[in-house]
PDB file as gemmi writes it, atoms N, CA and C in Angstrom:
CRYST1    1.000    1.000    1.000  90.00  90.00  90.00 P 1                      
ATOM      1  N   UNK A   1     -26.284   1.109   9.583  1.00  0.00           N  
ATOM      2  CA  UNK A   1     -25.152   0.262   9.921  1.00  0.00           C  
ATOM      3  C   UNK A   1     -24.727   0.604  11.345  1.00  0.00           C  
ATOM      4  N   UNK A   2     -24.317  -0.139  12.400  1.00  0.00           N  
ATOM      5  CA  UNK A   2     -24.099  -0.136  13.766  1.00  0.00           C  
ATOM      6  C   UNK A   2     -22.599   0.060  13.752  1.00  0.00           C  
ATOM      7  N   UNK A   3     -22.313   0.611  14.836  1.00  0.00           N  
ATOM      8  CA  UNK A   3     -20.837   1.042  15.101  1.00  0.00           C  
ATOM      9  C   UNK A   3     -20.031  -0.434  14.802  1.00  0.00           C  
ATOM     10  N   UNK A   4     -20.265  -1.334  14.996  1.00  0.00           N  
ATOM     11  CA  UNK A   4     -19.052  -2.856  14.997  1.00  0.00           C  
ATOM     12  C   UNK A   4     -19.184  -2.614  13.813  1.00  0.00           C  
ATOM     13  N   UNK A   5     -20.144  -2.654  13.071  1.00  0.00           N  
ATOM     14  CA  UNK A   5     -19.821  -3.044  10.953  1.00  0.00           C  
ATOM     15  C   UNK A   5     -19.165  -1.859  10.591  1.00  0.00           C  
ATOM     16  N   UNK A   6     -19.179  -0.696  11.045  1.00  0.00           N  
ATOM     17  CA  UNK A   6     -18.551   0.958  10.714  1.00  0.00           C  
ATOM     18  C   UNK A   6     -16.968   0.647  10.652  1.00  0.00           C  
ATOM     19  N   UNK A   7     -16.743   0.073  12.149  1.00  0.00           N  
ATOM     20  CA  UNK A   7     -15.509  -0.576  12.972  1.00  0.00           C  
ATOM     21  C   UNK A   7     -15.145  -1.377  11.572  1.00  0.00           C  
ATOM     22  N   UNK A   8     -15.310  -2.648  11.209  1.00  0.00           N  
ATOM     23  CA  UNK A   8     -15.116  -3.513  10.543  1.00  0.00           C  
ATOM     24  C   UNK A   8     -14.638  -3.112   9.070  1.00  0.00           C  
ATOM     25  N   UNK A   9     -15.593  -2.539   8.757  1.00  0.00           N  
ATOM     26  CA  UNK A   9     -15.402  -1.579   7.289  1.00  0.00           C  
ATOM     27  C   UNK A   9     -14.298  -1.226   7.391  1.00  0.00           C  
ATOM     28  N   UNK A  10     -13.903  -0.157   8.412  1.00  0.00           N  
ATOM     29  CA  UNK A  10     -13.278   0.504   8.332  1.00  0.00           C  
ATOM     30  C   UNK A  10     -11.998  -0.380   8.657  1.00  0.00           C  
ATOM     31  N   UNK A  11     -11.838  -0.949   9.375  1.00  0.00           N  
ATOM     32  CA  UNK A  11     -10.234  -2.244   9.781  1.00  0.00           C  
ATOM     33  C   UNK A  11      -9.858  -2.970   8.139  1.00  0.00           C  
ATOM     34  N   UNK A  12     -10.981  -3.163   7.503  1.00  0.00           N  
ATOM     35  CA  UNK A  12     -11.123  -3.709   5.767  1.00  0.00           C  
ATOM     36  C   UNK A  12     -10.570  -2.806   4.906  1.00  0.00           C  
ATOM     37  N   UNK A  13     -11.228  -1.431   4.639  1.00  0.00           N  
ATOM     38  CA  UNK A  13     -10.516  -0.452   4.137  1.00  0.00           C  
ATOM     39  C   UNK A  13      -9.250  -0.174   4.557  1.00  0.00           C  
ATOM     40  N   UNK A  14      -8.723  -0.332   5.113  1.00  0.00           N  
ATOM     41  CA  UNK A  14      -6.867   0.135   5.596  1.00  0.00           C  
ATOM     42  C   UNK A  14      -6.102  -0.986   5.336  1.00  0.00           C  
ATOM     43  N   UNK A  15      -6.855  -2.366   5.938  1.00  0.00           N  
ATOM     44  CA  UNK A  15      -6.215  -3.452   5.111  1.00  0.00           C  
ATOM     45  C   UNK A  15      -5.657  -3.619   3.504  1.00  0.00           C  
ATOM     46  N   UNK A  16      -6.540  -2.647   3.075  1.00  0.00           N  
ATOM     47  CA  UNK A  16      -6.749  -3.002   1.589  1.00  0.00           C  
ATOM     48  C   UNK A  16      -6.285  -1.672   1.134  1.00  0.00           C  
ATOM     49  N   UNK A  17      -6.274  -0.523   1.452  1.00  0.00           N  
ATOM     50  CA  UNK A  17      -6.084   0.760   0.925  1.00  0.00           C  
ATOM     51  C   UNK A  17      -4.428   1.128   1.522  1.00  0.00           C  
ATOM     52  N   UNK A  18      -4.338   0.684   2.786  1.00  0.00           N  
ATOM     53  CA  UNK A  18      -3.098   1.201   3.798  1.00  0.00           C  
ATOM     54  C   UNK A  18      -3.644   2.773   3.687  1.00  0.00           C  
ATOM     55  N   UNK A  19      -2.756   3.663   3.902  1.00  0.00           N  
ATOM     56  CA  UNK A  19      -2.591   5.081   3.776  1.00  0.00           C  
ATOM     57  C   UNK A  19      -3.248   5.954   3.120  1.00  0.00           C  
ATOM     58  N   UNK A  20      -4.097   5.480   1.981  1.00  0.00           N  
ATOM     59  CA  UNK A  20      -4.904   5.991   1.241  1.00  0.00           C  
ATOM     60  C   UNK A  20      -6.617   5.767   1.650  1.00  0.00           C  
ATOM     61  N   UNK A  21      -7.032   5.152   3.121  1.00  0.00           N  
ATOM     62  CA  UNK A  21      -8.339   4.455   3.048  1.00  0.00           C  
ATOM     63  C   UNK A  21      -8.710   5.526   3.543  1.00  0.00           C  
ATOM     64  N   UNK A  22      -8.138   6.919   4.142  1.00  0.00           N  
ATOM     65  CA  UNK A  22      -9.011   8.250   4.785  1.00  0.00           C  
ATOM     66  C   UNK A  22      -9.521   8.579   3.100  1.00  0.00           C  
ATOM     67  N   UNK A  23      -8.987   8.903   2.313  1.00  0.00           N  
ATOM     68  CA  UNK A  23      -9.194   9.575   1.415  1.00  0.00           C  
ATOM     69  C   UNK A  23     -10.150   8.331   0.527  1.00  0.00           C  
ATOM     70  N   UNK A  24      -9.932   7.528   0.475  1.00  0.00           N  
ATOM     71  CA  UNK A  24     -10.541   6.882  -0.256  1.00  0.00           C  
ATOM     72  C   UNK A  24     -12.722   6.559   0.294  1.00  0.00           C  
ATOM     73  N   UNK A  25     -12.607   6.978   1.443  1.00  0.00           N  
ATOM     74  CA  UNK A  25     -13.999   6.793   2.203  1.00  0.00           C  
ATOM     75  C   UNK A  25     -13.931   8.074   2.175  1.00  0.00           C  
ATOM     76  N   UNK A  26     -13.401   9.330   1.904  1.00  0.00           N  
ATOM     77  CA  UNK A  26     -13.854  10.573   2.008  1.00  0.00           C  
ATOM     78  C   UNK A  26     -14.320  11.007   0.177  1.00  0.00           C  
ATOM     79  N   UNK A  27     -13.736  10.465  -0.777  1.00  0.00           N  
ATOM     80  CA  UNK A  27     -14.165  10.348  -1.856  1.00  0.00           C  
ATOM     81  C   UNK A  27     -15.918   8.997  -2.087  1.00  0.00           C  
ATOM     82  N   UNK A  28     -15.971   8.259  -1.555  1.00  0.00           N  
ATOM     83  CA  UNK A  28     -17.345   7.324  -1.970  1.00  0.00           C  
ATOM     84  C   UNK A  28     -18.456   7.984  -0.905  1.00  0.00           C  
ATOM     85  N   UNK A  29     -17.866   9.037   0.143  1.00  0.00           N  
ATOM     86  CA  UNK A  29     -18.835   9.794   1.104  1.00  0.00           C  
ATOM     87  C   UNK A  29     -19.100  11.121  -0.123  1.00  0.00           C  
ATOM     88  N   UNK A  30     -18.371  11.386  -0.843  1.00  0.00           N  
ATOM     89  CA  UNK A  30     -18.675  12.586  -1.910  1.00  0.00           C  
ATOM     90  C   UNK A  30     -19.538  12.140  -3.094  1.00  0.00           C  
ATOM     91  N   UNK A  31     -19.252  10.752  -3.211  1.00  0.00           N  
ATOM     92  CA  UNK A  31     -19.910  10.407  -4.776  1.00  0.00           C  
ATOM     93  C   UNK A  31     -21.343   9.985  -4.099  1.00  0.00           C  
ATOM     94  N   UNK A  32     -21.568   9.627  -2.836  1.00  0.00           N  
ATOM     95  CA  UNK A  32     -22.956   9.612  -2.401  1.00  0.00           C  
ATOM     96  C   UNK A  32     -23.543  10.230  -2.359  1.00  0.00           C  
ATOM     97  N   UNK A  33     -22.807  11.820  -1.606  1.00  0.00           N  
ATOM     98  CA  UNK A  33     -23.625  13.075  -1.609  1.00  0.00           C  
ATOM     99  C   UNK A  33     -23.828  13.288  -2.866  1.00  0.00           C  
ATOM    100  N   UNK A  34     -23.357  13.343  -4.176  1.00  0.00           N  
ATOM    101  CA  UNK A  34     -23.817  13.545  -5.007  1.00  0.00           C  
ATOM    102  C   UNK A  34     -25.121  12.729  -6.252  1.00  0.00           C  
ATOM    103  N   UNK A  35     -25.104  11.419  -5.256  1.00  0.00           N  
ATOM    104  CA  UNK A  35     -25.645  10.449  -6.184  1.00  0.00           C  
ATOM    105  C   UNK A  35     -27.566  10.503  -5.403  1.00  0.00           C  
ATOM    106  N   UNK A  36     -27.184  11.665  -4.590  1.00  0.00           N  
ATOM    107  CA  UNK A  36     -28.597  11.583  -3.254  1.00  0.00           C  
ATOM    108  C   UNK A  36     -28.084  10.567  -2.696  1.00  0.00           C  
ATOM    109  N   UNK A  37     -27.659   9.949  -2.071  1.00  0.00           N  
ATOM    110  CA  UNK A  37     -27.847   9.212  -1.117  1.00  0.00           C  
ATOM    111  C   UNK A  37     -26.978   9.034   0.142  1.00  0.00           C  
ATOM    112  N   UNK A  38     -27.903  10.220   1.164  1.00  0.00           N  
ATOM    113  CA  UNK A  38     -27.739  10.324   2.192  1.00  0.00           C  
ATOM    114  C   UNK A  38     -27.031   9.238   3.201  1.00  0.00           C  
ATOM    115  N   UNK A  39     -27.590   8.068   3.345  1.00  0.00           N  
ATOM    116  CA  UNK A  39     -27.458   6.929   4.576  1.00  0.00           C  
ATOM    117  C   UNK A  39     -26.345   6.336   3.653  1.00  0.00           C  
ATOM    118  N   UNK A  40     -26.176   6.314   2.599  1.00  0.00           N  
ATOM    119  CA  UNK A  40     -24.466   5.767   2.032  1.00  0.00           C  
ATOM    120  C   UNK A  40     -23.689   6.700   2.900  1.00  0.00           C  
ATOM    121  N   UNK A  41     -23.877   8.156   2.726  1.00  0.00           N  
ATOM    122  CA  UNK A  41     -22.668   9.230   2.598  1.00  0.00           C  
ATOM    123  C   UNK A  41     -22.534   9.295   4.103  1.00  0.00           C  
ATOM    124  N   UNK A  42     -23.598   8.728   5.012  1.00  0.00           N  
ATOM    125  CA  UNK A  42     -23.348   9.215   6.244  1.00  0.00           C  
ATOM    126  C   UNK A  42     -22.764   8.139   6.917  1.00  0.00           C  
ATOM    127  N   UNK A  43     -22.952   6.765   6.016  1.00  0.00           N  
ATOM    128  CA  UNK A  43     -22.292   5.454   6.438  1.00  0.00           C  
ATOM    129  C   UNK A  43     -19.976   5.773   6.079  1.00  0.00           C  
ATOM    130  N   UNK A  44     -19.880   6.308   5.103  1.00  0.00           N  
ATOM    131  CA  UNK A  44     -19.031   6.780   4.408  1.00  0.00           C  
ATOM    132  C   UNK A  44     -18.249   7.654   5.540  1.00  0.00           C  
ATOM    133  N   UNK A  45     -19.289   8.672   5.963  1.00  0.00           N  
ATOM    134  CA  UNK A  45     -18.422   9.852   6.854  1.00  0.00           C  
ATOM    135  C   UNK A  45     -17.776   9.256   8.200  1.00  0.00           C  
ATOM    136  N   UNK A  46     -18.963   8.421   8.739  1.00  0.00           N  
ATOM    137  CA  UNK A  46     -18.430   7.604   9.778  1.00  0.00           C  
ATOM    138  C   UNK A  46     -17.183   6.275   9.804  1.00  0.00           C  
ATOM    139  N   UNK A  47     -17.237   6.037   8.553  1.00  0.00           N  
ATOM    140  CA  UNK A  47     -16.326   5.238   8.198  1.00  0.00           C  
ATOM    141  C   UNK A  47     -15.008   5.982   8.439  1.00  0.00           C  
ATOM    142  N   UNK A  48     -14.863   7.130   7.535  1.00  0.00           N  
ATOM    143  CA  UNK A  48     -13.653   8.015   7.899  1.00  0.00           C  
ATOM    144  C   UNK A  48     -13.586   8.610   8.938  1.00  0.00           C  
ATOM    145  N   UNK A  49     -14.178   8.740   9.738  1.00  0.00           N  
ATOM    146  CA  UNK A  49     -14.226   9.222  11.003  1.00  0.00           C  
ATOM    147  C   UNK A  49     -13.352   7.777  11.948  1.00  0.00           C  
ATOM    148  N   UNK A  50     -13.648   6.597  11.852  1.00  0.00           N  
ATOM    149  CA  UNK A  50     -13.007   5.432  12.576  1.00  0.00           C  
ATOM    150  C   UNK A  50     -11.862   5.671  11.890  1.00  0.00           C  
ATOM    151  N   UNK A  51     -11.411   5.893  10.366  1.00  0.00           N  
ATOM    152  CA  UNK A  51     -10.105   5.608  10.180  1.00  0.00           C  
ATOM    153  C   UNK A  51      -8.909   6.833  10.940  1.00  0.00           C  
ATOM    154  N   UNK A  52     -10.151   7.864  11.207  1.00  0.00           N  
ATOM    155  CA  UNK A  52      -8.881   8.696  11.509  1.00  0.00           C  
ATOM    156  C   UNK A  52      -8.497   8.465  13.286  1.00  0.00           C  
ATOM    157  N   UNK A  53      -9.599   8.862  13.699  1.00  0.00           N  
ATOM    158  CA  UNK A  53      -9.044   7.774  14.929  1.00  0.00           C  
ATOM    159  C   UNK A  53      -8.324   6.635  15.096  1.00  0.00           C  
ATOM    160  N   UNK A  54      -8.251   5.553  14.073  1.00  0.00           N  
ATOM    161  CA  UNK A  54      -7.238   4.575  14.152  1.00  0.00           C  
ATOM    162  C   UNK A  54      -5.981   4.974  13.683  1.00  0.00           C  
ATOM    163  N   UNK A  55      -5.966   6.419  13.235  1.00  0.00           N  
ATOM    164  CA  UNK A  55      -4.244   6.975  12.566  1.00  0.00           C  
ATOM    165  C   UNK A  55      -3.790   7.569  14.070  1.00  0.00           C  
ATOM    166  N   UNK A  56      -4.085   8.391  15.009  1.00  0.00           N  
ATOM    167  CA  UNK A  56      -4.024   8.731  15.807  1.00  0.00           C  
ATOM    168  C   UNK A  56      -3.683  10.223  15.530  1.00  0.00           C  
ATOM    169  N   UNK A  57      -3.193  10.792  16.567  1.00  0.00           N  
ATOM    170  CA  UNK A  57      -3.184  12.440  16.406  1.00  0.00           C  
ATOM    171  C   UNK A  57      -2.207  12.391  15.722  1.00  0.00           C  
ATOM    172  N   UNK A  58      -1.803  13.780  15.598  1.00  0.00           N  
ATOM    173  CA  UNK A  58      -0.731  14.093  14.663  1.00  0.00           C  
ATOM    174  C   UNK A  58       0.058  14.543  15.328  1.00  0.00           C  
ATOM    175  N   UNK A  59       1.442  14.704  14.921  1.00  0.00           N  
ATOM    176  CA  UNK A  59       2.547  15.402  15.744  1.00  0.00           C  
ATOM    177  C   UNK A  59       2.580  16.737  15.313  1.00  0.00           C  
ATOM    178  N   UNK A  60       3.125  17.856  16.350  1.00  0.00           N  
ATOM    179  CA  UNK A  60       3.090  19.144  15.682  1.00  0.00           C  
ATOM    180  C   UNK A  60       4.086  19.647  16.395  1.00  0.00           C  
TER     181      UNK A  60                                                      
END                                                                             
């Protein structure tokens, strides 16, 4: 999957999840690793990887 569909996924998941779509792509990146399948889980990691960049940093 190419960075725009990663992008896309990921703008879909927050639409649909709000606040819960980090965790929710960090859970179907776990049930891949466990199901073998690598190119899901790594599609998955990158997915959460765009959402957290779209949350922005954190305050501290």
């Amino acid at each position: 999957m190419n960075a725009a569909d990663i992008s896309a996924l990921a703008r879909q998941l927050f639409e649909s999840q709000g606040a819960k779509a980090i965790a929710v792509a960090a859970q179907k990146a776990a049930s891949f690793v466990e199901a073998g399948d690598k190119e899901q889980a790594e599609t998955w990691r990158r997915v959460r990887a765009v959402l957290q960049e779209m949350q922005g940093p954190h305050e501290s």
